[in-house]
C-alpha positions as CSV (number, residue, x, y, z in Angstrom):
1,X,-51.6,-64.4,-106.6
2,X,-48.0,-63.9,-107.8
3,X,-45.7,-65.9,-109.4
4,X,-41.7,-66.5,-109.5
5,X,-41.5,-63.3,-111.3
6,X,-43.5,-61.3,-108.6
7,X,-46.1,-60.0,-111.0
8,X,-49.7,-61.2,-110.2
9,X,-51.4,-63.5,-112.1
10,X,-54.3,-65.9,-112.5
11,X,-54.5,-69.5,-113.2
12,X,-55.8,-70.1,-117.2
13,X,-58.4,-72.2,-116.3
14,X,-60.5,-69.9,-113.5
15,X,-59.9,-66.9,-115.7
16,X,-61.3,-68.5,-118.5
17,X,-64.1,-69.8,-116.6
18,X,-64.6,-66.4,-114.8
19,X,-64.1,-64.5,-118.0
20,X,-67.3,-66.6,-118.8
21,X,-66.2,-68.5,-122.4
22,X,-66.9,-72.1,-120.7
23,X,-69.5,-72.8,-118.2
24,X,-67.9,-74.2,-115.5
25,X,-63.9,-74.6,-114.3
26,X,-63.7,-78.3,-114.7
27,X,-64.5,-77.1,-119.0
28,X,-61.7,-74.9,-118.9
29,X,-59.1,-77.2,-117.0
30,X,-60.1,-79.9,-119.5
31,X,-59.6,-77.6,-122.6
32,X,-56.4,-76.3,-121.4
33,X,-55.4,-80.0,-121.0
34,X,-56.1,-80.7,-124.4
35,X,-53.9,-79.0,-125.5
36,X,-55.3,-76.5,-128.0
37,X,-54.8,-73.6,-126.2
38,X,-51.5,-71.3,-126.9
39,X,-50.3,-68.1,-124.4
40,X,-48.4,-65.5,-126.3
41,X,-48.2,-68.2,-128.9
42,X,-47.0,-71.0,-126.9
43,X,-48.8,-74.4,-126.5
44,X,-49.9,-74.9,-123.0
45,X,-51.8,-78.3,-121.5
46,X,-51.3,-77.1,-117.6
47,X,-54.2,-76.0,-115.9
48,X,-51.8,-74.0,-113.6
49,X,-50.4,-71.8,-116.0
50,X,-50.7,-68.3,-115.0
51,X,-51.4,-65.9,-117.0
52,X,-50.8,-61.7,-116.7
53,X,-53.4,-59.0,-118.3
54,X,-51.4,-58.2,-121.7
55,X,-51.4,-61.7,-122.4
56,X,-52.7,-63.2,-125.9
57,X,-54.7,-66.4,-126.0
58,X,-55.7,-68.5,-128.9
59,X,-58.1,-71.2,-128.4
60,X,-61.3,-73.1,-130.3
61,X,-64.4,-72.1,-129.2
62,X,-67.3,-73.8,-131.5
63,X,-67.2,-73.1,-134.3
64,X,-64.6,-70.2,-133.8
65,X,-61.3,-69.8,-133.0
66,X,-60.8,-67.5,-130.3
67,X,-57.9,-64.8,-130.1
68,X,-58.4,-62.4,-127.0
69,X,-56.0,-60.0,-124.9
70,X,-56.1,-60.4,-121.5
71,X,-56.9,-56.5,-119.8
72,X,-57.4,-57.6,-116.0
73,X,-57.6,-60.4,-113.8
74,X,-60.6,-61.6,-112.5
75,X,-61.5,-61.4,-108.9
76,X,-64.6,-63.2,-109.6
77,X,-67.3,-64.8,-111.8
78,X,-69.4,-61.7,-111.9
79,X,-72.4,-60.7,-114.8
80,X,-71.7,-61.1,-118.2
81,X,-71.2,-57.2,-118.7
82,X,-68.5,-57.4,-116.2
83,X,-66.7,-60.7,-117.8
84,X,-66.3,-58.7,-121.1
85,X,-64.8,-56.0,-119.4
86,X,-61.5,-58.5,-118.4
87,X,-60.5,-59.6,-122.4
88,X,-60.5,-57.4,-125.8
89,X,-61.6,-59.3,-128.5
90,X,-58.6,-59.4,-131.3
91,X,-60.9,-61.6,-134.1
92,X,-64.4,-60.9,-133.1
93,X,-66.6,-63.6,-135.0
94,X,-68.3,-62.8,-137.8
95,X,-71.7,-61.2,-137.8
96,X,-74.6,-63.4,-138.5
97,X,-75.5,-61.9,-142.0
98,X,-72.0,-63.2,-142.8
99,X,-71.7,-66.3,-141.3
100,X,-75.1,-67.7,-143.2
101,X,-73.9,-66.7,-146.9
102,X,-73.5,-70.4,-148.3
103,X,-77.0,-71.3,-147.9
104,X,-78.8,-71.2,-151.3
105,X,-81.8,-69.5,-151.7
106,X,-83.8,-71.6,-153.2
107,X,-83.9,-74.0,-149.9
108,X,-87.7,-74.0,-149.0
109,X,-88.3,-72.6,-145.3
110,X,-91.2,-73.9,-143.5
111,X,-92.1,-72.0,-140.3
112,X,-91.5,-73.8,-137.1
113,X,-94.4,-75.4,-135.6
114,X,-96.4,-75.6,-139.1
115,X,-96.4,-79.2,-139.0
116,X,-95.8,-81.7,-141.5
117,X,-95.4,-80.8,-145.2
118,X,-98.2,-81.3,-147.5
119,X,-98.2,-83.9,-150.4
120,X,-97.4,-80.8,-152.3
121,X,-95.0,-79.2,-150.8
122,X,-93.4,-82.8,-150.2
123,X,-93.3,-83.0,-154.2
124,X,-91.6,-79.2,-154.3
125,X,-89.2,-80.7,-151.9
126,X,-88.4,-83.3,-154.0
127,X,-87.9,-81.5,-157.1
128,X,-85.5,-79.0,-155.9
129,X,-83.0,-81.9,-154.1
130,X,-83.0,-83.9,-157.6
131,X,-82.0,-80.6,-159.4
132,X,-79.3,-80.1,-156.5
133,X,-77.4,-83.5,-157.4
């Protein structure tokens, strides 16, 4: 598709779908409507927009805000391999040794599936969350 200008481009909410960051296009159109999404640092809430590959979007994702180059246009919804291929990550998220820093080590970790704590460890529980507060 091309625009006014004559230079192709995509509507934001199938490239974002097709660029696989929400799971289906009805996500995307509602995220752009919100609001929350900015194009080369503008504010946009139409689902039309189009956008061109050397575009820069900003948008929640999660936990994580989300700042991508567009590289190509999509043609369609293909593998994941193939959706990374259309965006360069600017702020990749952090890794997951990072992202788990403020937990303290003294929580107790039960292994899933172990069942209900013993009297025991109930009272070791206990202990620890009184010394917390």
């Amino acid at each position: 598709m091309s625009d006014a200008l004559g230079q192709p481009g995509q509507r934001i909410d199938r490239w974002l779908w097709c660029a696989r960051f929400l799971k289906s296009r009805s996500l995307a159109a509602t995220l752009v409507q919100s609001g929350r999404i900015r194009v080369n640092g503008d504010r946009i809430s139409k689902a039309s927009r189009m956008v061109r590959p050397g575009d820069v979007l900003t948008f929640p994702l999660g936990p994580h805000i989300r700042v991508i180059k567009i590289l190509l246009l999509a043609e369609r919804r293909g593998p994941a391999p193939e959706a990374r291929s259309l965006y360069s990550d600017l702020d990749p998220p952090a890794p997951a040794t990072q992202r788990n820093v403020d937990i303290p080590a003294a929580t107790p970790v039960r292994e899933a599936g172990s069942g209900r704590p013993t009297k025991r460890e109930r009272r070791q529980t206990d202990a620890l969350r009184s010394e917390e507060s």
